[in-house]
mmCIF file of the N, C-alpha and C atoms, coordinates in Angstrom:
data_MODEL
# 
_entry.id   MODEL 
# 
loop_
_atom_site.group_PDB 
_atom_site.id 
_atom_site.type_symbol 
_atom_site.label_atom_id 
_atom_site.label_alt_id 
_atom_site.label_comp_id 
_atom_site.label_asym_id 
_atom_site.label_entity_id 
_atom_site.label_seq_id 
_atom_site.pdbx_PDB_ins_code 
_atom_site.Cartn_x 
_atom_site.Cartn_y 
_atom_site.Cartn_z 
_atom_site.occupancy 
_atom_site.B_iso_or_equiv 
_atom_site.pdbx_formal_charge 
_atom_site.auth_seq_id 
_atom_site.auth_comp_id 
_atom_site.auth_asym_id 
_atom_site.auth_atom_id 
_atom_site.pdbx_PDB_model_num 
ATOM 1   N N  . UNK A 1 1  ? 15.896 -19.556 -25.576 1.00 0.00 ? 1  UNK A N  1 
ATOM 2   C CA . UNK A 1 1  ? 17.028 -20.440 -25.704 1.00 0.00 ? 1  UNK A CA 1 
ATOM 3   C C  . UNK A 1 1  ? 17.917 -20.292 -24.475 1.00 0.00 ? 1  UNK A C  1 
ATOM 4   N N  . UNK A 1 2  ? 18.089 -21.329 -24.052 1.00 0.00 ? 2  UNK A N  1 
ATOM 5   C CA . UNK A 1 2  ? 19.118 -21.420 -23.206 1.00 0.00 ? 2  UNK A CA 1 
ATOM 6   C C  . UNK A 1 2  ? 21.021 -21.708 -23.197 1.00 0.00 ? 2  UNK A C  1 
ATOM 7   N N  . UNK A 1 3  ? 21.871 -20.936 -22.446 1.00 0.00 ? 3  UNK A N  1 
ATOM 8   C CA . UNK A 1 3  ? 23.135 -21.524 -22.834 1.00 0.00 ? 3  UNK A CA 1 
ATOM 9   C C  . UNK A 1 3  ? 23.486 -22.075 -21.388 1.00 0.00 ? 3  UNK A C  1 
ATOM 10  N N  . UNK A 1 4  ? 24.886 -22.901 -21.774 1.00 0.00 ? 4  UNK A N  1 
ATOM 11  C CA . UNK A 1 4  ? 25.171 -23.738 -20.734 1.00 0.00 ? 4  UNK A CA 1 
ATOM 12  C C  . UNK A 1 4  ? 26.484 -22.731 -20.383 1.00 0.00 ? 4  UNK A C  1 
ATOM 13  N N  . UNK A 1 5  ? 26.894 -22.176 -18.959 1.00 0.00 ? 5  UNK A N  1 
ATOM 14  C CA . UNK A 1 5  ? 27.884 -21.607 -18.409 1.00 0.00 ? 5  UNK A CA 1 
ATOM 15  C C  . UNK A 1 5  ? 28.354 -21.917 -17.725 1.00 0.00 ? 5  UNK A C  1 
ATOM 16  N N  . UNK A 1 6  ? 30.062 -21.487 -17.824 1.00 0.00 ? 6  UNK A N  1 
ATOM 17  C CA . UNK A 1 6  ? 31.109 -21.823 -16.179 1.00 0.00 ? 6  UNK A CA 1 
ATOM 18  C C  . UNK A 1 6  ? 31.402 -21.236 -15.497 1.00 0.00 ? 6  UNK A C  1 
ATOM 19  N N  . UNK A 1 7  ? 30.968 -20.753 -14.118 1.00 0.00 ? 7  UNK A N  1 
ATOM 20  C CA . UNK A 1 7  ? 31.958 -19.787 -13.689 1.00 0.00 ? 7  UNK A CA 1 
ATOM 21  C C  . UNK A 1 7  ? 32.568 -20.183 -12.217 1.00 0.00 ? 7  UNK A C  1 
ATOM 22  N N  . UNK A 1 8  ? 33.688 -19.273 -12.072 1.00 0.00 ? 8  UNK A N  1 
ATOM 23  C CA . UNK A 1 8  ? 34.644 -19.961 -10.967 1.00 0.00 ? 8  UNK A CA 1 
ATOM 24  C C  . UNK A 1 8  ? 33.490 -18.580 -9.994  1.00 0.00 ? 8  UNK A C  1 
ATOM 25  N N  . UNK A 1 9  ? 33.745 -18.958 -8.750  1.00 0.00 ? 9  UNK A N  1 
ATOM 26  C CA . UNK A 1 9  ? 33.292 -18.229 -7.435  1.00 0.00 ? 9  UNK A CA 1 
ATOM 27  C C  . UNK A 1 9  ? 33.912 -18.883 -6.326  1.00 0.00 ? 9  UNK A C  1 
ATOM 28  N N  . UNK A 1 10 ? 34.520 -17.561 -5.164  1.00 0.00 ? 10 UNK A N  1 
ATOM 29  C CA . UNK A 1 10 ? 34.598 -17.751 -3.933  1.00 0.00 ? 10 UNK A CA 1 
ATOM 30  C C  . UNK A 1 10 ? 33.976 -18.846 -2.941  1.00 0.00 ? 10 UNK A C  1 
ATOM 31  N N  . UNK A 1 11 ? 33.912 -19.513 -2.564  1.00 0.00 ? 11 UNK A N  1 
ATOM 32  C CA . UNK A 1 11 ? 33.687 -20.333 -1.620  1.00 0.00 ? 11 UNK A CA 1 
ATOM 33  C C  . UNK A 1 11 ? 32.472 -19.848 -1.002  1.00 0.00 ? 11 UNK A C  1 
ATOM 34  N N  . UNK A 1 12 ? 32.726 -18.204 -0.513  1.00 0.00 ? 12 UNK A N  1 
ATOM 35  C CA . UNK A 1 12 ? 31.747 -17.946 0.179   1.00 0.00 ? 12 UNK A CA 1 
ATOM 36  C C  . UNK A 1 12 ? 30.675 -17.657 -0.311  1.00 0.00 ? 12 UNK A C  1 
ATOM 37  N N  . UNK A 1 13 ? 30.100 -17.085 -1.971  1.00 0.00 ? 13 UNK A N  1 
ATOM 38  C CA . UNK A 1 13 ? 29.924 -16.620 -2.526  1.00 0.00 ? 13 UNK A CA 1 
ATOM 39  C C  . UNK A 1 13 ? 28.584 -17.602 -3.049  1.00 0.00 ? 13 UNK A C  1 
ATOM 40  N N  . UNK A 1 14 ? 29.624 -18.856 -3.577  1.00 0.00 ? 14 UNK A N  1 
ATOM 41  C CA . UNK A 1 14 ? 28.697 -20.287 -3.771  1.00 0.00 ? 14 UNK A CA 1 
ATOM 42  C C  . UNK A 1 14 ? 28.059 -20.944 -2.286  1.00 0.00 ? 14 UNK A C  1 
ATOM 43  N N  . UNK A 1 15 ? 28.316 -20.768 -1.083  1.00 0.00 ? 15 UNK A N  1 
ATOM 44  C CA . UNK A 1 15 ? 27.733 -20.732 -0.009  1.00 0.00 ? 15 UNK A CA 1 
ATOM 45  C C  . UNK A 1 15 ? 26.393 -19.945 -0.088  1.00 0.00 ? 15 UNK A C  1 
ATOM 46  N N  . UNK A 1 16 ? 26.848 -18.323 -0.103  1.00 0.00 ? 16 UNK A N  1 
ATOM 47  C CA . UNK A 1 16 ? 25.679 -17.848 -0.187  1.00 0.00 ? 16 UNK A CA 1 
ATOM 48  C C  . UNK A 1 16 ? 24.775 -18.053 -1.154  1.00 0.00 ? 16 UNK A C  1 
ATOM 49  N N  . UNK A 1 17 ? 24.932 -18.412 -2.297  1.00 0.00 ? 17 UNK A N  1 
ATOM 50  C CA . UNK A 1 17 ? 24.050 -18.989 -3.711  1.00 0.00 ? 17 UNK A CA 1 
ATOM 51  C C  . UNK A 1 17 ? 23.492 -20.068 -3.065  1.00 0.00 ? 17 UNK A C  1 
ATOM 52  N N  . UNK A 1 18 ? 24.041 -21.137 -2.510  1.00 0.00 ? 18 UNK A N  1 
ATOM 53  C CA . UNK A 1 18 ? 23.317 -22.475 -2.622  1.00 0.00 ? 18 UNK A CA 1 
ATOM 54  C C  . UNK A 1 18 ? 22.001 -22.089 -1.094  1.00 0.00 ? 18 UNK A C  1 
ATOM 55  N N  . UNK A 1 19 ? 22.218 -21.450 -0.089  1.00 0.00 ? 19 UNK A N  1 
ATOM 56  C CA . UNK A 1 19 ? 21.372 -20.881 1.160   1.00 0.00 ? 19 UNK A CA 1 
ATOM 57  C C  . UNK A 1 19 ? 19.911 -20.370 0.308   1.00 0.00 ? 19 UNK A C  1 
ATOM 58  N N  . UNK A 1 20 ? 21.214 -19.327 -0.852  1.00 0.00 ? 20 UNK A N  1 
ATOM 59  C CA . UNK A 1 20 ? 19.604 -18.011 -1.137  1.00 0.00 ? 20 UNK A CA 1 
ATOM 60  C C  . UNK A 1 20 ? 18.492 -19.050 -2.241  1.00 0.00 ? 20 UNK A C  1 
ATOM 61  N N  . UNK A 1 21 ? 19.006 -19.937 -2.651  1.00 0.00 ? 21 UNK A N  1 
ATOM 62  C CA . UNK A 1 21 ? 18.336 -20.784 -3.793  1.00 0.00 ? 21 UNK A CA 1 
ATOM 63  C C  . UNK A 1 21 ? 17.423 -21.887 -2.558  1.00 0.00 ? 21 UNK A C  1 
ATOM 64  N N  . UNK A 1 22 ? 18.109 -22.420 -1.834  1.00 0.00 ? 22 UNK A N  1 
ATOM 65  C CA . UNK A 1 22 ? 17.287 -22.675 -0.451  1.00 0.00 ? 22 UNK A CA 1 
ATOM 66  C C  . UNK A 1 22 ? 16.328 -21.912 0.527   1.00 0.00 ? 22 UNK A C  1 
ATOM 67  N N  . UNK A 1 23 ? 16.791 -21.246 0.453   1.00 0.00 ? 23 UNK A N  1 
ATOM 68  C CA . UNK A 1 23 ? 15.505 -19.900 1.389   1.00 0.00 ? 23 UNK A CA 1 
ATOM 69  C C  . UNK A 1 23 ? 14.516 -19.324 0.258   1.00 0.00 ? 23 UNK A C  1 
ATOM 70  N N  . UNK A 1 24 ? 14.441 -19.732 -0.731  1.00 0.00 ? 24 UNK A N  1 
ATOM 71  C CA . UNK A 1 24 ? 13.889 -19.580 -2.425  1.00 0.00 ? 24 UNK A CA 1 
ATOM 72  C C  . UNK A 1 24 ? 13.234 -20.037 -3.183  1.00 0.00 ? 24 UNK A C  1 
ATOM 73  N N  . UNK A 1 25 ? 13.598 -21.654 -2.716  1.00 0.00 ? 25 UNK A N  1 
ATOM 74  C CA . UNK A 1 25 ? 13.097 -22.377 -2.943  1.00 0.00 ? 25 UNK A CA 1 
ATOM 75  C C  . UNK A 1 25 ? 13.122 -22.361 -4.709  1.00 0.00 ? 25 UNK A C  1 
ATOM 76  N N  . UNK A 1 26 ? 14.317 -22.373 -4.931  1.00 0.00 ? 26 UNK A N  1 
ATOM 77  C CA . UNK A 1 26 ? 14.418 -21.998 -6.545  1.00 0.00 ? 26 UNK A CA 1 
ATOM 78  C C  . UNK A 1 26 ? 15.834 -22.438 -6.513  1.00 0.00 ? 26 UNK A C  1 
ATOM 79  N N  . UNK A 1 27 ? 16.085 -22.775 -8.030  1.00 0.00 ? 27 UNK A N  1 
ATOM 80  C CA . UNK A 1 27 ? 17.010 -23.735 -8.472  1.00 0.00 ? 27 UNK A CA 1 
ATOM 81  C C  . UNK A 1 27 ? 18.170 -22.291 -8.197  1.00 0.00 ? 27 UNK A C  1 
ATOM 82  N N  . UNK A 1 28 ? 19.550 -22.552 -8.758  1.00 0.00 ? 28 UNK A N  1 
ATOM 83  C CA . UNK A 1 28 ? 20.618 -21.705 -8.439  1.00 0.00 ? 28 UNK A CA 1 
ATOM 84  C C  . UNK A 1 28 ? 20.951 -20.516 -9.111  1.00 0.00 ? 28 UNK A C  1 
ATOM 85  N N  . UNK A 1 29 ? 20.269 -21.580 -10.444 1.00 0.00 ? 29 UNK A N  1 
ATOM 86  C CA . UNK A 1 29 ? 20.437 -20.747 -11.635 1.00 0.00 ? 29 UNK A CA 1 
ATOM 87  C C  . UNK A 1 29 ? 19.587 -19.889 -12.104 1.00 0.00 ? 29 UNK A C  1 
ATOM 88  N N  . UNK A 1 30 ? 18.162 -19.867 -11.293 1.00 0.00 ? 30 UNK A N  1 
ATOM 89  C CA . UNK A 1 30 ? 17.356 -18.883 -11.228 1.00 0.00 ? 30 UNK A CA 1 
ATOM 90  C C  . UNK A 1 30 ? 17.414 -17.479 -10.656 1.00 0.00 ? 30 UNK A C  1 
ATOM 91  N N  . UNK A 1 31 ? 17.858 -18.056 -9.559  1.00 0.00 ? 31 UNK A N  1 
ATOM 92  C CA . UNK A 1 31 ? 18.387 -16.764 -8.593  1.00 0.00 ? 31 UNK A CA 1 
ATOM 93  C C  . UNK A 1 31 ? 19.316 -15.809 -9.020  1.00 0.00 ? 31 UNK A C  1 
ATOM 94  N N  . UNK A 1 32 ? 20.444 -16.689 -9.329  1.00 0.00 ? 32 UNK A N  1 
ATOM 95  C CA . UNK A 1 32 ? 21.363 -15.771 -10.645 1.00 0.00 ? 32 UNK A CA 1 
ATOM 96  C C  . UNK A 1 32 ? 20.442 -14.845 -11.630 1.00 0.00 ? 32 UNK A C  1 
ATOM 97  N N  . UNK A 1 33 ? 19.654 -15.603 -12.445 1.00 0.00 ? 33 UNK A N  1 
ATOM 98  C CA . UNK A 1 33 ? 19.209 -15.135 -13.462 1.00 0.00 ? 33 UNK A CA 1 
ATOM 99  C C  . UNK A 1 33 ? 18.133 -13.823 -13.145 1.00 0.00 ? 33 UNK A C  1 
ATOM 100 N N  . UNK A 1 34 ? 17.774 -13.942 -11.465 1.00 0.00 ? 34 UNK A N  1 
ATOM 101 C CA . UNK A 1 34 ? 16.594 -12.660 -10.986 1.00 0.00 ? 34 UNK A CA 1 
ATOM 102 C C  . UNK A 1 34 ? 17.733 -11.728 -10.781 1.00 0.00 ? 34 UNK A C  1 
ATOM 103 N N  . UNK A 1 35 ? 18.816 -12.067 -10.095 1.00 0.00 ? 35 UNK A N  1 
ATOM 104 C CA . UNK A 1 35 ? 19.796 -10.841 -9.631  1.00 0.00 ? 35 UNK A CA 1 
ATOM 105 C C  . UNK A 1 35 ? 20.035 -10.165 -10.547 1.00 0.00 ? 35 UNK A C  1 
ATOM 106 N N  . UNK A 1 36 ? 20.404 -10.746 -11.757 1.00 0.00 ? 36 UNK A N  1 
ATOM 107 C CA . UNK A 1 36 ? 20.896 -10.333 -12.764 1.00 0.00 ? 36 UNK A CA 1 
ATOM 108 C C  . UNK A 1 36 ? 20.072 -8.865  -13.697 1.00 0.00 ? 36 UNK A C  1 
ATOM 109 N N  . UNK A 1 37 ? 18.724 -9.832  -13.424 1.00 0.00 ? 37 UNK A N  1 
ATOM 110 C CA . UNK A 1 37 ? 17.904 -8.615  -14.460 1.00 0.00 ? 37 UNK A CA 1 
ATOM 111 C C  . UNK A 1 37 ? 17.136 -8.122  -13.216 1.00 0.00 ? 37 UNK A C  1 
ATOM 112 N N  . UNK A 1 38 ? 17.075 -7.822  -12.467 1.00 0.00 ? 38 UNK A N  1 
ATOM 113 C CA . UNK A 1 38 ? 16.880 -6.819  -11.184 1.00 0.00 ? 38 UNK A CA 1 
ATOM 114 C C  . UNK A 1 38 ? 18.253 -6.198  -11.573 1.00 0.00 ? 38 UNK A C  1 
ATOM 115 N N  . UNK A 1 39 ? 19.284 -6.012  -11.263 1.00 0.00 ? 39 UNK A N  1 
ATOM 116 C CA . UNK A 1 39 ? 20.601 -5.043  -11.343 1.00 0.00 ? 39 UNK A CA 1 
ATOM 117 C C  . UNK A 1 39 ? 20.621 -4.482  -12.575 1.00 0.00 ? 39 UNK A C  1 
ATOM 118 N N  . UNK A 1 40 ? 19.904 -5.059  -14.113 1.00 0.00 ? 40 UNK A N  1 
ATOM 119 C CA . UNK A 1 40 ? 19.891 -4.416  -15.399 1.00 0.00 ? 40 UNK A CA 1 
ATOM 120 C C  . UNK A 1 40 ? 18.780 -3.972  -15.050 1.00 0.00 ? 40 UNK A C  1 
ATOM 121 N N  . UNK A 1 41 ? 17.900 -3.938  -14.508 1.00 0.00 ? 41 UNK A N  1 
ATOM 122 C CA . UNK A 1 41 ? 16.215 -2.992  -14.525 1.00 0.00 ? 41 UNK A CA 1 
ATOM 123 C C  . UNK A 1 41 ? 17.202 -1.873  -13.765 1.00 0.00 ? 41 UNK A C  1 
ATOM 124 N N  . UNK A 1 42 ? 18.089 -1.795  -12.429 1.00 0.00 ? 42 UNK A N  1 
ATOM 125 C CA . UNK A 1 42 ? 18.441 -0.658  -11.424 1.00 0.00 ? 42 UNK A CA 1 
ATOM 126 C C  . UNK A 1 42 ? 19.260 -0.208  -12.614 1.00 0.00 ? 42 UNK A C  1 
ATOM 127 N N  . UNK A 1 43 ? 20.179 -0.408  -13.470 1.00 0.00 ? 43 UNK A N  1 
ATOM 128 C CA . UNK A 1 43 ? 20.810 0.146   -13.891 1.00 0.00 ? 43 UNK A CA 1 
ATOM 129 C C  . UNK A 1 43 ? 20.563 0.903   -15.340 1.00 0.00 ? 43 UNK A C  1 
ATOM 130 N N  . UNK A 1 44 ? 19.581 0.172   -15.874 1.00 0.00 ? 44 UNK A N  1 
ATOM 131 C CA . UNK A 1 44 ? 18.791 0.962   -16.783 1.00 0.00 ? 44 UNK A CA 1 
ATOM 132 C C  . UNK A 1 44 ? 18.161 1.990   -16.545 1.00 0.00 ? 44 UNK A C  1 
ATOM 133 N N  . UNK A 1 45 ? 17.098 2.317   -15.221 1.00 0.00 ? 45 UNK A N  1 
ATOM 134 C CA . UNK A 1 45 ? 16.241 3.431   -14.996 1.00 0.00 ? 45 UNK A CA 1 
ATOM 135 C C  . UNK A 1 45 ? 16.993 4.400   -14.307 1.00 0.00 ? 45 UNK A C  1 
ATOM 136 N N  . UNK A 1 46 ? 18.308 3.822   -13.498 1.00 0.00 ? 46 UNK A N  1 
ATOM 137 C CA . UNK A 1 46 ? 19.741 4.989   -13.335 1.00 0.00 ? 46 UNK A CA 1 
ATOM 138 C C  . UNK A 1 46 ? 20.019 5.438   -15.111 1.00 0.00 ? 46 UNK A C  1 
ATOM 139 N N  . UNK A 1 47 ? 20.306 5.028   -15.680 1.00 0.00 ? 47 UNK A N  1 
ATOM 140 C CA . UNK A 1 47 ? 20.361 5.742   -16.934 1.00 0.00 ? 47 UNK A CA 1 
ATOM 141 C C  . UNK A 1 47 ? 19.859 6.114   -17.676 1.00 0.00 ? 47 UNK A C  1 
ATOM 142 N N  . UNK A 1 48 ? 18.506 6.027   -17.390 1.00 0.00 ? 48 UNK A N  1 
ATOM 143 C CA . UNK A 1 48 ? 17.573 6.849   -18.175 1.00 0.00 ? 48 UNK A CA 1 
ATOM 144 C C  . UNK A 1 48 ? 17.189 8.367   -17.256 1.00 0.00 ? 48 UNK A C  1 
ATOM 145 N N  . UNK A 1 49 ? 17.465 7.685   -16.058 1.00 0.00 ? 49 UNK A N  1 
ATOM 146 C CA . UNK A 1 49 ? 17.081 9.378   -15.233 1.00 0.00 ? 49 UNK A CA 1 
ATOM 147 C C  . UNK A 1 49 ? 18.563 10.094  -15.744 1.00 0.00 ? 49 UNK A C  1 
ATOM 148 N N  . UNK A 1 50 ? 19.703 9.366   -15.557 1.00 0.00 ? 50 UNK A N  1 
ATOM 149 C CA . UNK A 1 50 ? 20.710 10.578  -15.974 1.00 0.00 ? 50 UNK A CA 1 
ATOM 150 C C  . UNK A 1 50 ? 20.777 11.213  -17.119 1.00 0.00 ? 50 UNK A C  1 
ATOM 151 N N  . UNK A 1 51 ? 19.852 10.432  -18.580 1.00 0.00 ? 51 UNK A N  1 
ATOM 152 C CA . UNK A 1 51 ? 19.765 11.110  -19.484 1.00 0.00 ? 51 UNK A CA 1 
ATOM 153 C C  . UNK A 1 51 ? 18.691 12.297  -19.428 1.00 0.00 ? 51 UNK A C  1 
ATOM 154 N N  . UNK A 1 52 ? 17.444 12.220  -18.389 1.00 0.00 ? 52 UNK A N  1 
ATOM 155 C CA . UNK A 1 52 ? 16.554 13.224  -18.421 1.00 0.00 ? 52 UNK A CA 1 
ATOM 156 C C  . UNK A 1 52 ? 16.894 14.584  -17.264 1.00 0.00 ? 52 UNK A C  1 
ATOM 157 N N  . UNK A 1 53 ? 18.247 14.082  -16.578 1.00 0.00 ? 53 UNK A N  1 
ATOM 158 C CA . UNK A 1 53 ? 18.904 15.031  -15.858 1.00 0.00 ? 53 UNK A CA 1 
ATOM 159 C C  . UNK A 1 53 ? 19.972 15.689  -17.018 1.00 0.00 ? 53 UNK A C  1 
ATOM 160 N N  . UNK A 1 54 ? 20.455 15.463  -17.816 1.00 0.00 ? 54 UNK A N  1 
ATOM 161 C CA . UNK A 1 54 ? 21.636 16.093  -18.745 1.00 0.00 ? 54 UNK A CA 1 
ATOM 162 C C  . UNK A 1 54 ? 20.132 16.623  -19.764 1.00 0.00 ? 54 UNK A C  1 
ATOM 163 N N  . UNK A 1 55 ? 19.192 16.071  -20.405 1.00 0.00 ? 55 UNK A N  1 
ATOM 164 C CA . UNK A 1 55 ? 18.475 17.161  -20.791 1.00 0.00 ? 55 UNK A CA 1 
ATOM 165 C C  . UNK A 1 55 ? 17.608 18.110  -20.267 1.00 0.00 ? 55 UNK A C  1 
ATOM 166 N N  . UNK A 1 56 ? 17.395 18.222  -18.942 1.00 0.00 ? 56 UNK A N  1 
ATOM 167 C CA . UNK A 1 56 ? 16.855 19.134  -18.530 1.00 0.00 ? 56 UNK A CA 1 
ATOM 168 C C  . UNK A 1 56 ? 17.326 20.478  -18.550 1.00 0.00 ? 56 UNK A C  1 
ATOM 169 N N  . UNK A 1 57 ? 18.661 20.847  -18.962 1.00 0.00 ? 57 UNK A N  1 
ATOM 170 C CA . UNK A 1 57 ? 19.329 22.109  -18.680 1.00 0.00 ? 57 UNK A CA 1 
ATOM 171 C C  . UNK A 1 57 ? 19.297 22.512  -20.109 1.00 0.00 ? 57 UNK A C  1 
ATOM 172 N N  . UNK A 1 58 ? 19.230 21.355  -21.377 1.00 0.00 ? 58 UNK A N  1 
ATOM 173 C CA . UNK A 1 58 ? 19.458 21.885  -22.530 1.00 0.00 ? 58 UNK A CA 1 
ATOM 174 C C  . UNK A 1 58 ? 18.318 23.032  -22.954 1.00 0.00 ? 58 UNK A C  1 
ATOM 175 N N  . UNK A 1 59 ? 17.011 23.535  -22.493 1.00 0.00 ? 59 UNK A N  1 
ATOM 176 C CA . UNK A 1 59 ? 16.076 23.629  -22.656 1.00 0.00 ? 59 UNK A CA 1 
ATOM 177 C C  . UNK A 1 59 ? 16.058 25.395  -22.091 1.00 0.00 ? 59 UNK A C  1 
ATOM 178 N N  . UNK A 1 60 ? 16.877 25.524  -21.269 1.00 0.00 ? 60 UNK A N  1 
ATOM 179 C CA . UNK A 1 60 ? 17.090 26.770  -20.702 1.00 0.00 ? 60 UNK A CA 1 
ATOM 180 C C  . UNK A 1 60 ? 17.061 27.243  -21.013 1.00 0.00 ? 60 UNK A C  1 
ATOM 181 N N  . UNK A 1 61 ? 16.554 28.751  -20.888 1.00 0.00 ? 61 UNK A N  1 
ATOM 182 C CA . UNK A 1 61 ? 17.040 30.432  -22.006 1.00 0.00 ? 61 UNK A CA 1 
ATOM 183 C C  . UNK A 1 61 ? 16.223 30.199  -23.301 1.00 0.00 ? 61 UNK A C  1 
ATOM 184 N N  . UNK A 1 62 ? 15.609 28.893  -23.531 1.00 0.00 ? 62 UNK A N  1 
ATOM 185 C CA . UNK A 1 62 ? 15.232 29.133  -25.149 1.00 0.00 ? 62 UNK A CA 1 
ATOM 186 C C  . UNK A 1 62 ? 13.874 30.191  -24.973 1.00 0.00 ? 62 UNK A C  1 
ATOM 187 N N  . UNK A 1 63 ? 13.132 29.930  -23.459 1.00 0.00 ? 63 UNK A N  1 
ATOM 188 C CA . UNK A 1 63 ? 11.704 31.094  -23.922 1.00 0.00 ? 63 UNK A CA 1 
ATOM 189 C C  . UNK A 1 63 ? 12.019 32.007  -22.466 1.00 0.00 ? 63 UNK A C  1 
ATOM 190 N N  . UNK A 1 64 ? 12.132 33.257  -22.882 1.00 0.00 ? 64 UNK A N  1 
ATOM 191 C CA . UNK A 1 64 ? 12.400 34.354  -21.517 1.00 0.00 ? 64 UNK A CA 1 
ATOM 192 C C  . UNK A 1 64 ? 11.436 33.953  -21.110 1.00 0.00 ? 64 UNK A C  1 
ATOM 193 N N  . UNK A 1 65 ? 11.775 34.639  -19.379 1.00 0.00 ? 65 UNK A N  1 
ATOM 194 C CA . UNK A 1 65 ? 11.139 34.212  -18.244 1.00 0.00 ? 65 UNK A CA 1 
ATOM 195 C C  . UNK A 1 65 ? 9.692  34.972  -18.250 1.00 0.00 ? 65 UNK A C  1 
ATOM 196 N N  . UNK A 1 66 ? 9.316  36.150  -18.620 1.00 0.00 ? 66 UNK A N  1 
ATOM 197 C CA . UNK A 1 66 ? 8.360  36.517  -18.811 1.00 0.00 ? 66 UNK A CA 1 
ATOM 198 C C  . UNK A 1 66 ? 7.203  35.861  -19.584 1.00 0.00 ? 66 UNK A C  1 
ATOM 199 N N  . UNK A 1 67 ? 7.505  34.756  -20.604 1.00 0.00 ? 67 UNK A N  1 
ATOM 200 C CA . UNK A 1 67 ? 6.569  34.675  -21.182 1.00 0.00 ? 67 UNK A CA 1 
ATOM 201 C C  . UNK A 1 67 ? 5.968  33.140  -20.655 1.00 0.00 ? 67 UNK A C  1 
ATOM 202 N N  . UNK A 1 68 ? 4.577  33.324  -20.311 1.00 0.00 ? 68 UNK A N  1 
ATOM 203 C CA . UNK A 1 68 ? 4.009  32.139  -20.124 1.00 0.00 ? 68 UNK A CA 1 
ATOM 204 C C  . UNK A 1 68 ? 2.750  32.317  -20.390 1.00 0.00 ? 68 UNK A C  1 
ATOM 205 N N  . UNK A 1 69 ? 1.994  31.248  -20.390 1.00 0.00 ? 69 UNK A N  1 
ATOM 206 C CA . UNK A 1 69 ? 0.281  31.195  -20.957 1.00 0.00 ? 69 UNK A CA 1 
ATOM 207 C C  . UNK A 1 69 ? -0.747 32.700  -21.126 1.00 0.00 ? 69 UNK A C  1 
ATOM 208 N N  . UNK A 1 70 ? -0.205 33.141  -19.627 1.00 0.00 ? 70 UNK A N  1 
ATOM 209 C CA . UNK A 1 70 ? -1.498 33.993  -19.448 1.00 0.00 ? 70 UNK A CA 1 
ATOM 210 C C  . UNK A 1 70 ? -0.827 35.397  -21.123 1.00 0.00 ? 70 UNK A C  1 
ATOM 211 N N  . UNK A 1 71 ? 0.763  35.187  -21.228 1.00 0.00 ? 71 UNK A N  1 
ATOM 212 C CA . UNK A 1 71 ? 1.202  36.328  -21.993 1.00 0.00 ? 71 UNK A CA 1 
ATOM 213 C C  . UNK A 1 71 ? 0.963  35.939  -23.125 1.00 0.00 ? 71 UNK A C  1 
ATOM 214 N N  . UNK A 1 72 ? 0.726  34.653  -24.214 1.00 0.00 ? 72 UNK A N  1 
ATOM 215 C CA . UNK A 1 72 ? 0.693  34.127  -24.966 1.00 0.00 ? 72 UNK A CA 1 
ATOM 216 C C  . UNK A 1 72 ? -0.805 34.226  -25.426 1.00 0.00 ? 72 UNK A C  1 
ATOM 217 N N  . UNK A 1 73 ? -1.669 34.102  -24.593 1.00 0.00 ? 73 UNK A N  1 
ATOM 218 C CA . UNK A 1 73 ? -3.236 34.608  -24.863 1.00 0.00 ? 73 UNK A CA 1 
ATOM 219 C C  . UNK A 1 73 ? -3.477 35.697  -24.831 1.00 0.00 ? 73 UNK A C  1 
ATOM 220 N N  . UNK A 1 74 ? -2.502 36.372  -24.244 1.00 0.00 ? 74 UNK A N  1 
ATOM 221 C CA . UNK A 1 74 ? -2.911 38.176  -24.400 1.00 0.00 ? 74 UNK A CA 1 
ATOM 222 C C  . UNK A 1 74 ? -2.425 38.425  -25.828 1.00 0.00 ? 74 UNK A C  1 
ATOM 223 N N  . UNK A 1 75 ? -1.352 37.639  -26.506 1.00 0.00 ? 75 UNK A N  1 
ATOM 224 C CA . UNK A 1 75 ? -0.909 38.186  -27.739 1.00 0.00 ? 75 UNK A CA 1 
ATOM 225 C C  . UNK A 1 75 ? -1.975 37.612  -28.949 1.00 0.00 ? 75 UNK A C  1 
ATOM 226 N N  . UNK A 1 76 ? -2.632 36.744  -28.576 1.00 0.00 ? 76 UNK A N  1 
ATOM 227 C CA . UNK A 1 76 ? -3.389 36.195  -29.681 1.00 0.00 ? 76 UNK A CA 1 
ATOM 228 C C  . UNK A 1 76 ? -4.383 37.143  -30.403 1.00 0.00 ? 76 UNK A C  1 
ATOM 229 N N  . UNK A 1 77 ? -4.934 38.279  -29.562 1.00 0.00 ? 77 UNK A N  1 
ATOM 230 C CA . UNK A 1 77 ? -5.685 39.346  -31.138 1.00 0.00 ? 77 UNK A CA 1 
ATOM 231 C C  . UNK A 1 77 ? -4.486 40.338  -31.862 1.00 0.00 ? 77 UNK A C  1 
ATOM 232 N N  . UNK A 1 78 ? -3.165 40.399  -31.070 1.00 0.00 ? 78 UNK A N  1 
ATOM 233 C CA . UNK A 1 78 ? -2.169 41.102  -31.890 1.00 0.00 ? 78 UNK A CA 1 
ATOM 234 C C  . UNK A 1 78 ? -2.078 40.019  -33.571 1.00 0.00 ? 78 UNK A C  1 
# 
């Protein structure tokens, strides 16, 4: 579905829109509509890395540093 929108813009702004839809070869409202979800794709996978940067630290201290695979198979006939 489509909606119908108004928006006011700079002079220069609608200059550069009507060029990039020309060098584009695509209507005005397309170009809008790529910028748009190009800047929600950049700004989504920025926020998904900052969520896998804030959980990376939660994870810390839970298994001492000593223990890894090779110590975990040595405990398996205990």
């Amino acid at each position: 579905m489509s909606v119908r929108k108004n928006f006011t813009m700079p002079e220069a702004i609608v200059h550069d829109l009507e060029e990039l839809a020309r060098l584009m070869n695509k209507k005005q409202s397309q170009v809008i509509q790529e910028l748009i979800e190009d800047r929600m794709k950049l700004y989504n996978k920025e926020k998904k890395l900052d969520s896998l940067e804030k959980m990376s630290g939660m994870f810390s201290g839970l298994i001492p540093e000593h223990i890894d695979m090779q110590w975990i198979k040595s405990q398996d006939g205990h």
